[in-house]
C-alpha positions in Angstrom: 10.6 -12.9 -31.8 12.3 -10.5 -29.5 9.2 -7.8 -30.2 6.6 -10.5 -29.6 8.0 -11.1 -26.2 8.1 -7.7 -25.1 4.8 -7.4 -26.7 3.0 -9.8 -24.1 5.5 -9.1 -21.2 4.3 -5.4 -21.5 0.5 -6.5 -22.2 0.9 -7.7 -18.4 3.5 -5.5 -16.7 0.9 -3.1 -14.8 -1.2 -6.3 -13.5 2.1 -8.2 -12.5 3.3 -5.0 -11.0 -0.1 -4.9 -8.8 0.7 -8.0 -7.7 4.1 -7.5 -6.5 3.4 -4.8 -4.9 0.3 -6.0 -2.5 2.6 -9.0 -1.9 5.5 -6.8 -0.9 4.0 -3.3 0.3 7.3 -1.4 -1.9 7.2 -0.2 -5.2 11.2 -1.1 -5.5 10.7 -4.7 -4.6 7.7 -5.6 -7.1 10.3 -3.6 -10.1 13.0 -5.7 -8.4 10.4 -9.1 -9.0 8.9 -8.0 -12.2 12.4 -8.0 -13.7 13.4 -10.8 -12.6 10.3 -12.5 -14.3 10.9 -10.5 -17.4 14.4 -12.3 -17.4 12.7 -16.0 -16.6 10.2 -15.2 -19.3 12.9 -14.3 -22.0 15.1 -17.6 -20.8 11.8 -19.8 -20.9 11.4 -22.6 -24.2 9.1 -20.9 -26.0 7.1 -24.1 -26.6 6.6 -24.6 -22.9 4.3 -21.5 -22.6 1.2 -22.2 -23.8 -1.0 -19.5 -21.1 1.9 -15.9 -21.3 -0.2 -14.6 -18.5 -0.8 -17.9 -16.3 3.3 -18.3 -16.7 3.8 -14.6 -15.8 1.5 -14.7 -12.8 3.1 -17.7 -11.3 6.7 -16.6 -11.7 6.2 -13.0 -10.2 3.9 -14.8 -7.4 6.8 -17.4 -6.8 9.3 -14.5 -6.7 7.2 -12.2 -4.6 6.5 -14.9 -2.4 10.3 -15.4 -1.8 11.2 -12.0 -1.6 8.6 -11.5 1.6 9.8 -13.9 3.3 13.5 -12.4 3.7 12.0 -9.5 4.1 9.8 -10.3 7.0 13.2 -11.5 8.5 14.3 -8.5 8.5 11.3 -6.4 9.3 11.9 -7.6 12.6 14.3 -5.5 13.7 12.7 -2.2 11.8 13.0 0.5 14.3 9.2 1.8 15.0 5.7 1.3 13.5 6.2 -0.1 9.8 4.0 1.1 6.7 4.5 -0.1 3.0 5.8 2.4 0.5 3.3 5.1 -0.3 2.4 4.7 -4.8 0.2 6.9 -7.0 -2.9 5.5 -7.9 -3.4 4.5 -11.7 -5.0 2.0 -13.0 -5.3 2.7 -16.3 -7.0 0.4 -18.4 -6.9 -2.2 -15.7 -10.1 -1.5 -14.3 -12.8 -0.4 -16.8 -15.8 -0.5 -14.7 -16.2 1.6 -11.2 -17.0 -1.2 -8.8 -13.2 -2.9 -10.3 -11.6 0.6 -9.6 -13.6 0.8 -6.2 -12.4 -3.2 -5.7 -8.5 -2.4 -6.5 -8.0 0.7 -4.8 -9.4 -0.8 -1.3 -6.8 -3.6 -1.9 -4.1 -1.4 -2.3 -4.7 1.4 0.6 -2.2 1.4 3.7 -5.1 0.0 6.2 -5.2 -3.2 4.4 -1.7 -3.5 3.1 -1.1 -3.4 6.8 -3.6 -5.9 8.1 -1.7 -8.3 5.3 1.8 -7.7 6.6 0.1 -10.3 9.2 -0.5 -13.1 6.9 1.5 -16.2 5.8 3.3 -15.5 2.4 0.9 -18.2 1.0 -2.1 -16.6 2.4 -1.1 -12.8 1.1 -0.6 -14.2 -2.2 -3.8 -16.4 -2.2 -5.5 -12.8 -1.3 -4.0 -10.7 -3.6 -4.6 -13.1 -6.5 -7.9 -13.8 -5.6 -9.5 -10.8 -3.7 -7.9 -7.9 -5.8 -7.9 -9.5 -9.4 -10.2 -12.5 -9.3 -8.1 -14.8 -10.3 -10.1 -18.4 -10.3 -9.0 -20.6 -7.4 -7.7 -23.5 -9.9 -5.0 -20.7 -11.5 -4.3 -19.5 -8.3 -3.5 -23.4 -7.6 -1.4 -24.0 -10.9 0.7 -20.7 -9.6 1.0 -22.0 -6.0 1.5 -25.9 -7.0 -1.1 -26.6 -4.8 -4.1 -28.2 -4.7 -7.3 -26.5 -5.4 -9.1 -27.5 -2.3 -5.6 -25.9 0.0 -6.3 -22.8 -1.8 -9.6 -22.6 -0.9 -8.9 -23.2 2.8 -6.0 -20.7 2.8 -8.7 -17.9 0.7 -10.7 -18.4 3.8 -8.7 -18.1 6.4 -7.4 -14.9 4.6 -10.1 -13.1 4.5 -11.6 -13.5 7.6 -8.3 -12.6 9.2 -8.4 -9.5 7.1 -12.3 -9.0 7.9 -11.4 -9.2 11.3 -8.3 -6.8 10.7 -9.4 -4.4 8.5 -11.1 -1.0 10.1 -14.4 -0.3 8.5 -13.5 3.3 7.2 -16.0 5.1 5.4 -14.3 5.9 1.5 -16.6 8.6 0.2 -14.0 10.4 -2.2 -15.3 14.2 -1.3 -15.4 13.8 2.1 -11.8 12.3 2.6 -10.8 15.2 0.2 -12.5 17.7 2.2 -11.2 16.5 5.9 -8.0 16.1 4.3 -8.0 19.6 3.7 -9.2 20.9 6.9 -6.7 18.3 8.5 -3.9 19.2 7.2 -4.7 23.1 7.7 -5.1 22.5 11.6 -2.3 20.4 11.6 -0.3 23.1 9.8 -1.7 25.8 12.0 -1.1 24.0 15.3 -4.7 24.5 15.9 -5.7 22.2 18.4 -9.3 22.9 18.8 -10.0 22.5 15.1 -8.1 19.1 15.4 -9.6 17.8 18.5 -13.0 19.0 16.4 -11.9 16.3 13.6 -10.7 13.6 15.0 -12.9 10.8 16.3 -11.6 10.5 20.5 -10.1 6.6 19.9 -8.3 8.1 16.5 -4.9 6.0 16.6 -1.6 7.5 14.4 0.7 5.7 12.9 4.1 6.9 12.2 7.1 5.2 10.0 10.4 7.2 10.6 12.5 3.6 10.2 15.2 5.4 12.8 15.7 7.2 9.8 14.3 10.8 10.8 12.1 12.1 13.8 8.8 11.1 14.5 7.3 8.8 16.8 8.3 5.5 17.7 5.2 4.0 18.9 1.4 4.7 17.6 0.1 7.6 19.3 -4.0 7.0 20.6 -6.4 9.2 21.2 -7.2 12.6 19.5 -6.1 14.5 22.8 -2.6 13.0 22.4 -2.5 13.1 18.5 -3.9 17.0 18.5 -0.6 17.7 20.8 1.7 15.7 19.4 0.9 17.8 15.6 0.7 21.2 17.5 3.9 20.5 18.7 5.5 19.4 15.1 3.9 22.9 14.2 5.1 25.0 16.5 8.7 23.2 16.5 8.7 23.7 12.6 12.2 25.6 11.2 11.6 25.1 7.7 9.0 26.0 4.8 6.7 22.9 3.7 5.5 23.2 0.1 2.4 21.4 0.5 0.6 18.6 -2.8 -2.0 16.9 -2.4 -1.7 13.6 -4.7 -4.0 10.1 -5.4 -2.1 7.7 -3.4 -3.3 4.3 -2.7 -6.6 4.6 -3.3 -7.4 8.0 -1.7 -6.1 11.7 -1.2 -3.0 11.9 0.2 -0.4 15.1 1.1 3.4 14.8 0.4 5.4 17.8 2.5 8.0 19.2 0.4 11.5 20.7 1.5 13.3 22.3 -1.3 11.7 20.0 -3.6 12.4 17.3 -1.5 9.4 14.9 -0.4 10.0 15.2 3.3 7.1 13.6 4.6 3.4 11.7 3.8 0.5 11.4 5.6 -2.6 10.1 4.7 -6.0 9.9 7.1 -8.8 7.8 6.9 -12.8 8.1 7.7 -14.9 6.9 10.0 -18.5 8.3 10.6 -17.3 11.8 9.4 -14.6 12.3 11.8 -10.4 11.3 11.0 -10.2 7.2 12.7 -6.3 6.7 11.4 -3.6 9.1 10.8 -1.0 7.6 8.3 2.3 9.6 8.5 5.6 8.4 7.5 9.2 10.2 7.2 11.2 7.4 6.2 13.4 9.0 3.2 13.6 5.7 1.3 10.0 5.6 1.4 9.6 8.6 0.0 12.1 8.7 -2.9 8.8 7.4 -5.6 7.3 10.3 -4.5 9.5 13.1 -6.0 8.0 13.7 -9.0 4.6 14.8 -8.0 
């Protein structure tokens, strides 16, 4: 009995993972919900279960759910712009077709995990469910306990606030690999010509430090401002970076390493061949996933 359990709990612990996550933005907190439903699951009467995944779903959904909501509280008070926790991109056999891989990674990069930190809990999870692993709208109900005909109203309203939200970045693996590249060189180099060269003039960073180690405390706009701000990080540098590149949600990313340290993330994205977003965060607990790479 014991094997068959862990036999369909594992079946499912990459999708209920997914899940988690997109509702929470940290890799910690869905492993924090995911066992918590692996303990549910093992308490459940066996007899009561007649759909493992519908029951798994709805518990992690329920738990995620619960868990945003304190931490929302508490974002309030987070000191500077906040990103969600930065995670390598697998997903296995999860996806099996491109357009599903191309359909999963969009739902998991920063610039809409961000545009979803402005959503209702209920509307996140009706999103996540729905948009990222097309879930039909009666499951999502049975998970919610409510009605079919709320979810569809709260799917809507969901995704045009994330239509609305969302930047319309271009995703063209090569090319992101490529800028990425020459970013991170300038960037590196202080070269402020080459950057001004790449970055699109309304290009915005976004910095999360969470108090927790420099950088800046409000977005920086404008390549002008953004170009200066990095030559000055370069030219102010008293340490050795061991630069990786790495897949992270969704797209090419570089972890800065200090004596083997992740120190720092950053991650840009596209728009009409030139860098629209810089994605750069120093929080250490953000960064502790990232050690391995």
């Amino acid at each position: 009995m014991t094997d068959t359990l862990t036999g369909l709990f594992e079946e499912h612990r990459r999708m209920l993972l997914g899940v988690a996550y997109r509702m929470l933005g940290r890799a910690a907190d869905a492993e924090d919900v995911v066992q918590e439903a692996w303990f549910r699951w093992t308490a459940e009467d066996r007899a009561a279960v007649r759909e493992p995944r519908a029951f798994l779903v709805r518990i992690t959904t329920r738990l995620a759910i619960d868990r945003l909501r304190q931490a929302q509280a508490r974002r309030e008070s987070y000191v500077g712009p906040w990103l969600p926790e930065p995670v390598v991109t697998d997903f296995g056999p999860t996806a099996p077709d491109t357009a599903e891989r191309a359909l999963l990674a969009d739902s998991v990069s920063l610039a809409v995990l961000v545009v979803l930190e402005s959503l209702s809990p209920l509307e996140r999870a009706v999103f996540v469910l729905r948009e990222a692993f097309g879930f039909p709208f009666g499951e999502i109900a049975t998970a919610l306990d409510r009605s079919e005909a709320a979810v569809r109203q709260l799917a809507g309203r969901a995704r045009r606030h994330v239509d609305e939200g969302k930047p319309r970045y271009d995703v063209d693996p090569t090319e992101r690999r490529d800028l990425t590249e020459r970013f991170l060189s300038a960037a590196a180099g202080g070269d402020l010509g080459e950057l001004l060269a790449l970055l699109a003039p309304d290009a915005r960073l976004v910095g999360d430090s969470g108090g927790k180690a420099k950088g800046p405390l409000r977005v920086i706009d404008s390549a002008d401002k953004i170009g200066r701000f990095l030559c000055g990080v370069a030219r102010g540098a008293d340490v050795t970076y061991d630069y990786r590149f790495a897949e992270l949600n969704g797209g090419p990313a570089v972890i800065a390493f200090v004596d083997g340290t992740p120190d720092s993330f950053f991650q840009i994205e596209i728009q009409d061949g030139r860098v629209q977003c810089v994605y750069l965060i120093r929080n250490p607990d953000k960064l502790q996933g990232l050690a391995d790479l």
